[in-house]
C-alpha positions as CSV (number, residue, x, y, z in Angstrom):
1,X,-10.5,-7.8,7.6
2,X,-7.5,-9.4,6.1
3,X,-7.8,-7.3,3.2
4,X,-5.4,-4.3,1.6
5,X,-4.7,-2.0,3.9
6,X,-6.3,1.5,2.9
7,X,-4.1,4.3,1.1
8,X,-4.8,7.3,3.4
9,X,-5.6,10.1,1.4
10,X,-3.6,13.2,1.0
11,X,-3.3,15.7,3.4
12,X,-4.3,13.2,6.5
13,X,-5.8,10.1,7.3
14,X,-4.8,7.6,9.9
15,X,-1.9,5.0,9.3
16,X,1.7,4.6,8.9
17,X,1.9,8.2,6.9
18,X,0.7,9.9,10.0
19,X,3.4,8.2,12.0
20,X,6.5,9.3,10.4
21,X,6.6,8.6,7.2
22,X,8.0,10.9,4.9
23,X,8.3,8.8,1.2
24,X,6.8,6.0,-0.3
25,X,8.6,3.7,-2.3
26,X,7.4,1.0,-5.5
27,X,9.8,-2.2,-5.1
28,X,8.9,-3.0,-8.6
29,X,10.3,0.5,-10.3
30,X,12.7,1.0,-7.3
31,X,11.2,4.9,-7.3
32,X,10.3,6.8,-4.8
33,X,7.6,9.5,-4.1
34,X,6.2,12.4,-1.5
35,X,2.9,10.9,0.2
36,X,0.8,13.4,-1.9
37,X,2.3,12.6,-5.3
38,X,-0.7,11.3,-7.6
39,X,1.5,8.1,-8.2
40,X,2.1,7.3,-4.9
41,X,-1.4,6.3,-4.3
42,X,-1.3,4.1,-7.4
43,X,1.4,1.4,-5.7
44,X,0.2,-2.2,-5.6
45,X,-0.2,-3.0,-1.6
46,X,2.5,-5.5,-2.2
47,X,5.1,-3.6,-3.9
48,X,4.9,-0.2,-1.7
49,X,7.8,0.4,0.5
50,X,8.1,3.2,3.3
51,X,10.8,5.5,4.2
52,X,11.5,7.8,7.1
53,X,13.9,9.9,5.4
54,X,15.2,10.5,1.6
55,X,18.8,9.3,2.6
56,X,16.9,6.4,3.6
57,X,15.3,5.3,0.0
58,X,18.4,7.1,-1.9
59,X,20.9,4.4,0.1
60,X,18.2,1.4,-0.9
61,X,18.9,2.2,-4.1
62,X,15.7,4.1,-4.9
63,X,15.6,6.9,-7.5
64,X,13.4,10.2,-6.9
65,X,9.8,10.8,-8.9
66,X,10.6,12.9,-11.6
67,X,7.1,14.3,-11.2
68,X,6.4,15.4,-7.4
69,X,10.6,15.5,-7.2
70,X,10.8,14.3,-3.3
């Protein structure tokens, strides 16, 4: 119950994605990625941030994913 929350999978799944959520952020690398991107579903629970908007993770001083280029 007081587990990791669960990494909805791309293309749906219940959660904060669903929501609003447009990027996902790794506080460790300060890099941020699209929900789909393969390593955005590789972030540590602990180090995964959320964004509602790419302004949002650009002004926190997050740099896009040079692979799924949010």
């Amino acid at each position: 119950m007081w587990g990791a929350a669960p990494v909805p999978a791309p293309g749906g799944g219940a959660g904060k994605q669903a929501s609003g959520t447009h990027y996902i952020g790794n506080a460790r690398s300060k890099i941020f990625h699209l929900p789909t991107c393969e390593w955005a579903q590789k972030i540590a629970p602990q180090n995964r941030v959320e964004f509602g908007s790419r302004e949002e993770a650009l002004s926190a001083g997050y740099r896009p994913c040079r692979v799924c280029r949010p």
